[in-house]
Phi, psi and omega in degrees: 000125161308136170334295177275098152279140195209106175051057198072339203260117186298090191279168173288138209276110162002104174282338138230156174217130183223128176307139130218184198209145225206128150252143200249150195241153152312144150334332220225011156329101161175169180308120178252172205273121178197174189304342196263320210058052191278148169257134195273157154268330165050039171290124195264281163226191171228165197242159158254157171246180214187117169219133204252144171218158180234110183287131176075011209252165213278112170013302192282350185274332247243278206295031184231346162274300182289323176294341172284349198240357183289325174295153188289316182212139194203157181264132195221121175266161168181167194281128181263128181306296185280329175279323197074021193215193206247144173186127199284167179177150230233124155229193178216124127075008185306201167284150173241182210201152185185052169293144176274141198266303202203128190224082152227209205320279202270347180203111177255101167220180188247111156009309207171156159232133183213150166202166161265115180256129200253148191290137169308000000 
């Protein structure tokens, strides 16, 4: 099984990913005026981000990445850190990046394709 499943579809395995997991606080989160300056976290939940990049790839891998990556929101398995086992889970999105590496006759690639995609 690929690293990544995206909506059902066995995307080419990341040359990186690095895991992370963002906690989310209440409104009303923050530092109070007191002898400690203590701070509420007031954490409400936590999210994971997933930030992916594919190093070279050839014009049909890229746009076979990004269109998997395309819906305004989509389910994705993929290896969970904190669980430690494979886990589905509903994301969005960043900003995506495709800088161009070599563009001529016989050989087209892009540098890299890379975004964050965050769990909803």
């Amino acid at each position: 099984m690929a690293m990544l499943v995206v909506d059902g579809i066995e995307l080419p395995d990341p040359s990186g990913m690095t895991w992370g997991l963002q906690d989310v606080s209440a409104d009303d989160a923050g530092r109070v005026q007191d002898d400690n300056d203590t701070m509420y976290k007031n954490r409400t939940s936590q999210k994971r981000k997933l930030s992916l990049s594919w190093n070279n790839p050839d014009p049909q891998k890229a746009a076979l990445i990004l269109q998997a990556f395309n819906p305004e929101y989509f389910m994705v398995i993929y290896p969970d850190v904190l669980t430690g086992g494979s886990e589905t889970r509903e994301f969005y999105c960043g900003d995506r990046t495709a800088p161009f590496k070599m563009w001529t006759v016989n050989k087209k690639r892009y540098s890299s394709v890379a975004f964050d995609i965050i769990e909803r």
